[in-house]
C-alpha positions in Angstrom: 86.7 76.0 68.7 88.6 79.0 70.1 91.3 79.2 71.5 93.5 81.1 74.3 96.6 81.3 75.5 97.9 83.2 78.6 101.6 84.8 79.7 102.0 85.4 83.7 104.4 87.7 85.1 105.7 88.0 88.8 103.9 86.2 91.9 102.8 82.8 92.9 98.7 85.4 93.6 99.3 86.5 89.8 100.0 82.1 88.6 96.7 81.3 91.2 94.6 84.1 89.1 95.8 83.1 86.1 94.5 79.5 86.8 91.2 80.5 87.5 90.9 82.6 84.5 91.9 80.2 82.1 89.0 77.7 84.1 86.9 80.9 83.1 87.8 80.5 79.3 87.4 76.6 79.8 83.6 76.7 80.9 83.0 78.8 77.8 83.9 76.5 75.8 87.8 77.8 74.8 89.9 75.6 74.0 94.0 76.4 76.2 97.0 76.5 74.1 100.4 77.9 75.2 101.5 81.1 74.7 103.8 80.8 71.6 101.1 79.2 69.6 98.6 80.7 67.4 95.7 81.6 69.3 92.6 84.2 68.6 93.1 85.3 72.3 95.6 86.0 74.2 96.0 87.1 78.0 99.1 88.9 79.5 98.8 88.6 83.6 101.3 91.1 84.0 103.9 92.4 87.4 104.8 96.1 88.4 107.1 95.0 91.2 109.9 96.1 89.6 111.2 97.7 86.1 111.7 94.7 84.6 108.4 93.2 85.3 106.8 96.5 83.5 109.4 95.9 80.5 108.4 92.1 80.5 104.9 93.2 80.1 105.3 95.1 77.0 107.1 92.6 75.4 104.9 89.8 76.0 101.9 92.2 74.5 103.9 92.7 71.3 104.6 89.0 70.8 101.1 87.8 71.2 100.5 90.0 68.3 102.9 89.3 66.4 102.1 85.5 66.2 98.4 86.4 65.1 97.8 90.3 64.4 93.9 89.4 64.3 94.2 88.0 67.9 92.5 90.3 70.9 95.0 90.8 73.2 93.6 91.3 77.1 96.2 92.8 79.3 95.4 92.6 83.2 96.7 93.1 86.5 99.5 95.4 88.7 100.9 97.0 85.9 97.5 97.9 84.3 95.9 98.6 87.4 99.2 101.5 88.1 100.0 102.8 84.6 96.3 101.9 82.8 97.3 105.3 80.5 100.7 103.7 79.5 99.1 100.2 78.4 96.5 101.9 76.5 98.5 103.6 74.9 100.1 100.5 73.1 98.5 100.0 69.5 98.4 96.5 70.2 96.2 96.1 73.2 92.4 95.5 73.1 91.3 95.1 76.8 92.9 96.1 79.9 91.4 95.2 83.5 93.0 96.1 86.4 93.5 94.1 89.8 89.8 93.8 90.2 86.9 92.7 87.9 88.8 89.9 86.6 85.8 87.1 86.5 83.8 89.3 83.7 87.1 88.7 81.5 85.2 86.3 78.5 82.3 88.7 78.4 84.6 91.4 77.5 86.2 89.7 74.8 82.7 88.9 73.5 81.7 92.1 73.6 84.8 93.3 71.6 84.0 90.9 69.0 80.5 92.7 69.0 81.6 96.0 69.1 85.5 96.3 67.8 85.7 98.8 70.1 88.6 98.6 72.9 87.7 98.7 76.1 89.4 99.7 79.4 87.9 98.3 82.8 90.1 99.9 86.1 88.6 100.5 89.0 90.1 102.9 91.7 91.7 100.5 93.5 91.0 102.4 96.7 87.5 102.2 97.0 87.7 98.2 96.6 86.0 96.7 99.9 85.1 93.1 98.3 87.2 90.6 97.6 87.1 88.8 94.3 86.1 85.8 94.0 88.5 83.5 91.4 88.4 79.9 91.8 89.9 76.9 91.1 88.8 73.3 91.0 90.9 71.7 88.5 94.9 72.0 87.9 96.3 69.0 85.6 99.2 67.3 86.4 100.0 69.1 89.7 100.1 67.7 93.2 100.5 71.1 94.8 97.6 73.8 94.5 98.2 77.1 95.5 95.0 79.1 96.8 94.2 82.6 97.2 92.6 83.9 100.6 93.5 87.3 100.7 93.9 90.3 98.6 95.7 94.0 99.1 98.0 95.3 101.6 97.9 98.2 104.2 101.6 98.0 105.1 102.8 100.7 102.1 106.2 99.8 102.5 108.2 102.6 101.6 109.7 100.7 98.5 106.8 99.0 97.2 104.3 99.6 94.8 102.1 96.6 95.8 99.7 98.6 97.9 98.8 100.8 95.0 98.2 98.0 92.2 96.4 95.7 94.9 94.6 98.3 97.0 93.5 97.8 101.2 93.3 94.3 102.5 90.6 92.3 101.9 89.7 88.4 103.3 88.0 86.1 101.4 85.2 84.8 103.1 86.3 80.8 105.1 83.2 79.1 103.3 85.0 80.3 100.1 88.3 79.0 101.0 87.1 75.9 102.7 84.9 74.6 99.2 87.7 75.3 97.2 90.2 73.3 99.4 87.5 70.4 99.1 87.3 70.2 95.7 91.0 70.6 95.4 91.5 67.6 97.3 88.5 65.8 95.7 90.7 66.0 92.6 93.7 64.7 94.0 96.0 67.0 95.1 97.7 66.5 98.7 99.0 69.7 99.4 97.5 73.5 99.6 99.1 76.6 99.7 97.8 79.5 101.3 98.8 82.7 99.5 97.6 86.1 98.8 99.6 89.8 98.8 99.8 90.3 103.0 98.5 86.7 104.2 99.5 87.5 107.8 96.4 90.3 107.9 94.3 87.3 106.7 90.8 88.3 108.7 91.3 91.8 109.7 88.4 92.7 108.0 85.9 89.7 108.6 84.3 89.2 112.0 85.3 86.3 114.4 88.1 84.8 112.1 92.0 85.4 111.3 94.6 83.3 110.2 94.8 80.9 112.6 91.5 80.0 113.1 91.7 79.6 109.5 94.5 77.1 109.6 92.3 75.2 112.0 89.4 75.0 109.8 91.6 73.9 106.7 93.5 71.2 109.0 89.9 69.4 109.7 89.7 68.6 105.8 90.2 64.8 105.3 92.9 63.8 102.3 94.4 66.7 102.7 98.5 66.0 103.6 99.7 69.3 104.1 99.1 72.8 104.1 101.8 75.6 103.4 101.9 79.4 104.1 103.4 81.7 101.7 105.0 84.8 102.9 104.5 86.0 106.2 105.9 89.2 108.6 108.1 88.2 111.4 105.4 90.5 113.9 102.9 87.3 113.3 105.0 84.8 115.1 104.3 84.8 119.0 103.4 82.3 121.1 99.9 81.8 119.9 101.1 81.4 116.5 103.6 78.7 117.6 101.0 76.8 120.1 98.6 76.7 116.8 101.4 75.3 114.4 102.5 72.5 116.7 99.7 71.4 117.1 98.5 71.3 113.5 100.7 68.3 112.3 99.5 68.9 108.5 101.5 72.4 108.3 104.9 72.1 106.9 108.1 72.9 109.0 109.0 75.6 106.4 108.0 79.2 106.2 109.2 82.0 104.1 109.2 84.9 106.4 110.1 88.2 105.1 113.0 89.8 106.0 114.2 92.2 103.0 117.3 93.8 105.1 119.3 92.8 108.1 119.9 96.0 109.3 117.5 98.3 111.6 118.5 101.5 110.2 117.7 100.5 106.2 114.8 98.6 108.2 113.3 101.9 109.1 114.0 104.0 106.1 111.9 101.1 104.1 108.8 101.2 106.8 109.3 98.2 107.5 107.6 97.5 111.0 110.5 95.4 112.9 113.5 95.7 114.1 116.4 92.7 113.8 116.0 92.0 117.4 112.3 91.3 117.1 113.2 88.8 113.9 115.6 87.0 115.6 113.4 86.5 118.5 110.4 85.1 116.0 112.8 82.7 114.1 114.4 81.5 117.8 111.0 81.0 119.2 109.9 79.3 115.9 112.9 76.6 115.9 112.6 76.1 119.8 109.4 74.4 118.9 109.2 73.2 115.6 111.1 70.1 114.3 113.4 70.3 111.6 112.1 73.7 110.6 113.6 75.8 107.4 113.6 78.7 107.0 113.8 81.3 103.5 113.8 84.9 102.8 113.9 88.1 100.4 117.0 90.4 100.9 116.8 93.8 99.2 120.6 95.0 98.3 121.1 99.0 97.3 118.4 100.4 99.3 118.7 104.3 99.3 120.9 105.2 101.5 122.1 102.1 102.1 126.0 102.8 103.2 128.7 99.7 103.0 128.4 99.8 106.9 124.7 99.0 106.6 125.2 96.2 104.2 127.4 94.3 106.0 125.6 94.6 108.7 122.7 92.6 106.7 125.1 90.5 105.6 126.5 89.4 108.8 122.0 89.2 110.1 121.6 86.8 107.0 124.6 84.4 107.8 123.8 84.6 111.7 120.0 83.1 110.7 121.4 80.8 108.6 118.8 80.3 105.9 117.8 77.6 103.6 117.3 79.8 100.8 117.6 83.4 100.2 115.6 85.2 97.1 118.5 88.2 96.4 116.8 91.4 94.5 118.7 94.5 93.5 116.5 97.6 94.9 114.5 99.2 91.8 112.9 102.6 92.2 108.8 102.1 91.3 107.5 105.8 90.5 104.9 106.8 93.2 106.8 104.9 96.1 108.6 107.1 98.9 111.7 105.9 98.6 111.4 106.5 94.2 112.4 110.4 95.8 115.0 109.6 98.3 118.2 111.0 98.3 121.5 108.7 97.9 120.3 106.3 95.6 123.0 103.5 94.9 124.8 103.3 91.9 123.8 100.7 89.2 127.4 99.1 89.9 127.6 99.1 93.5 124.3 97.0 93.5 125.4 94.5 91.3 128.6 94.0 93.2 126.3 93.9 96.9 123.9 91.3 94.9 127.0 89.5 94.1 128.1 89.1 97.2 125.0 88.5 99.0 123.9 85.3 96.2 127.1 84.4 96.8 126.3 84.1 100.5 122.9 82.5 100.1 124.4 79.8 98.1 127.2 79.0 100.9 124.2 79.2 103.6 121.9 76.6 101.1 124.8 74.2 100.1 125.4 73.8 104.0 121.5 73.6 105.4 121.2 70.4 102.3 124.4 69.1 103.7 122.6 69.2 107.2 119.8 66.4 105.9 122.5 63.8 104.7 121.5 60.6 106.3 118.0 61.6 107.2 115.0 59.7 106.5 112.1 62.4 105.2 108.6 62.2 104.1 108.9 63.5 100.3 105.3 64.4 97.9 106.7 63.7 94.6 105.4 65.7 92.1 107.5 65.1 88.5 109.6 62.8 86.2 112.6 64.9 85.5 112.1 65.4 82.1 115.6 64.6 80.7 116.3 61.9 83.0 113.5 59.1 82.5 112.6 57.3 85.9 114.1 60.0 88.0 111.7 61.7 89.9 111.8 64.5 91.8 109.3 66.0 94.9 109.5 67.9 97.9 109.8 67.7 101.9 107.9 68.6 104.5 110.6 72.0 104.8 110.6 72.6 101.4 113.7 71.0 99.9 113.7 69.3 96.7 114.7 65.7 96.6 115.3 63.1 93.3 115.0 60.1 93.7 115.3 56.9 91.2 112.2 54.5 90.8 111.1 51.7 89.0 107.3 52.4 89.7 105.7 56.2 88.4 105.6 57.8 91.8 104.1 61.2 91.4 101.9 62.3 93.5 102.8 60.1 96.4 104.2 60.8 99.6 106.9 58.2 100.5 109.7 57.9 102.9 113.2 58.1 101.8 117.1 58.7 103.0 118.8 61.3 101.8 122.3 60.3 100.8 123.9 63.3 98.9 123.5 66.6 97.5 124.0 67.8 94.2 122.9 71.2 92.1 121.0 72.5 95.1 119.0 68.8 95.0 119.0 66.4 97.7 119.8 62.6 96.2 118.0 60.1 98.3 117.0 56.4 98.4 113.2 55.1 98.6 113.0 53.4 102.1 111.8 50.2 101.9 
């Protein structure tokens, strides 16, 4: 039997396709191994968000051949879809696809075994108007399933390179997205996340649905315990957006709503289409009427231009919204952005001493919000035995806040009340409620 193994770079959209092309190598008969293993194919999913992502890229190709140097290596996504001339160019590459085309993956291979010729499928990203379909229908071991419902981005913020690896926003179709979640929930798992590159324009270019109606839809699907949203833009949340939520009880109290700096000036030099004012007023409005609601966020520290004024002004914005978790990234200049030719860029060392500070910050804002849930009985989905502490298990809450708890009984996949009782290593410790 053959076999594959894949490497995945970067965002929980690249970990979904990933899925769904190893399902792709499953119905043909491939047998999965992981990616250190000897295998006679191997698949990097690789990430152009930032330097580092491209660097992780080339490494990964080189050690898949390393381990077997008969092996075809296939190399697809962001970074081959923005610098296809650069992966080509390494020796050890057979395929590369882009962000599109993806399904015809095992035919390629096969035809390389024909052939021995390498081959290079990437589209102009540009011209894409469908969306592609990549399913999923199994996940082992899992009680969470993330799912894909839209793809691209017309927001071409002035730092990112996403808009040019994904290409314009397209919507998968609800039918898609509504068989899916079926079958996801006919197998057993109890909570869905909706993700994709720029969910909030979910619909823009379908007739008669967007996002909410969406939600609604997805909500009517019995078995089905919760439903998540990955990242959305603060210009979503008005009052319709907050009527729907409260009155969808499966949607978790949590939402990661993209900040990236808290100050208007840096706001505007990165395109971003807010202000400070009109974030504070979504997150006010969203815990005026939503129950024990969390917040999280990215912060992006060294932005050109960004002066020590401007930083602590998004310093003193992330400690006023006090949230539950903050992702911290040092700004990283991706050639073909606008802001890759902006004058004052930030020195190497004054980023890593902003980062600092900021983490620092985030983990003083975290430690307090856990502290918050001490004595608080909560609906956890336990997901996983902790691995080096045997009948320890560990899950989530409804606002996205892990919780271990200590059971005599294998509780994964279950949703069970408990009362939190301490915190420790950015865990909540808890009791099962009897």
């Amino acid at each position: 039997m053959a076999t594959a193994a894949f490497y995945t770079l970067g965002c929980k959209v690249n970990q979904y396709e990933t899925e769904a092309l190893i399902e792709l190598f499953k119905n043909k008969g491939y047998e999965i191994v992981t990616f250190g293993e000897y295998a006679d194919v191997y698949v990097i999913n690789t990430c152009t968000v930032t330097n580092l992502g491209d660097r992780k890229s080339r490494q990964m190709i080189r050690k898949a051949k390393k381990i077997n140097p008969s092996s075809i290596v296939a190399v697809v996504g962001c970074y081959v879809q923005v610098a296809p001339e650069k992966v080509e160019s390494i020796d050890e590459v057979n395929i590369i696809i882009g962000t599109d085309e993806r399904h015809r993956i095992v035919d390629l291979i096969e035809q390389y075994k024909k052939e021995q010729n390498n081959i290079s499928l990437v589209k102009d990203i540009m011209k894409v108007k469908e969306f592609e379909e990549l399913s999923i229908t199994e996940l082992e071991g899992r009680t969470r399933a993330y799912l894909k419902i839209q793809e691209g981005c017309n927001q071409y913020c002035s730092y990112c390179i996403i808009p040019y690896a994904r290409g314009p926003v397209r919507s998968r179709k609800a039918k898609n997205i509504m068989n899916e979640v079926i079958k996801l929930v006919d197998n057993g798992f109890k909570e869905i996340v909706l993700t994709g590159i720029h969910v909030a324009s979910y619909g823009k270019d379908l007739e008669d649905i967007n996002l909410l109606k969406l939600l609604e839809m997805v909500h009517t699907i019995k078995g089905l315990e919760r439903i998540r949203l990955s990242s959305i833009e603060p210009s979503i949340v008005n009052h319709e957006f907050v009527d729907t939520i409260k009155s969808l009880d499966k949607i978790c109290p949590h939402f990661h709503l993209s900040l990236q700096s808290g100050c208007d000036e840096t706001l505007r030099r990165m395109n971003r289409r807010y202000t400070t004012k009109d974030y504070k007023e979504a997150v006010e409005l969203l815990r005026a009427n939503i129950k024990d609601i969390a917040f999280t966020t990215d912060i992006i520290v060294g932005f050109p231009g960004e002066s020590e004024e401007e930083f602590n002004k998004s310093y003193q914005f992330v400690e006023e919204i006090a949230f539950s978790q903050i992702h911290v990234f040092k700004y990283s200049p991706r050639n073909g952005t606008p802001a890759a030719k902006m004058k004052s860029q930030i020195a190497p060392e004054i980023k890593e001493e902003r980062s600092r500070k900021m983490i620092q910050l985030a983990n003083v804002l975290q430690n307090k919000f856990l502290n918050q849930q001490i004595g608080k009985t909560i609906e956890v989905l336990f997901e996983d035995e902790l691995e080096n502490n045997k009948g320890f298990y560990e899950g989530h809450t409804p606002n996205y806040l892990k919780v271990e708890v200590f059971s005599k009984e294998d509780i994964r996949n279950k949703i069970l009340p408990v009362t939190i009782e301490a915190v420790k290593n950015n865990s909540l410790i808890a009791n099962i409620k009897n």
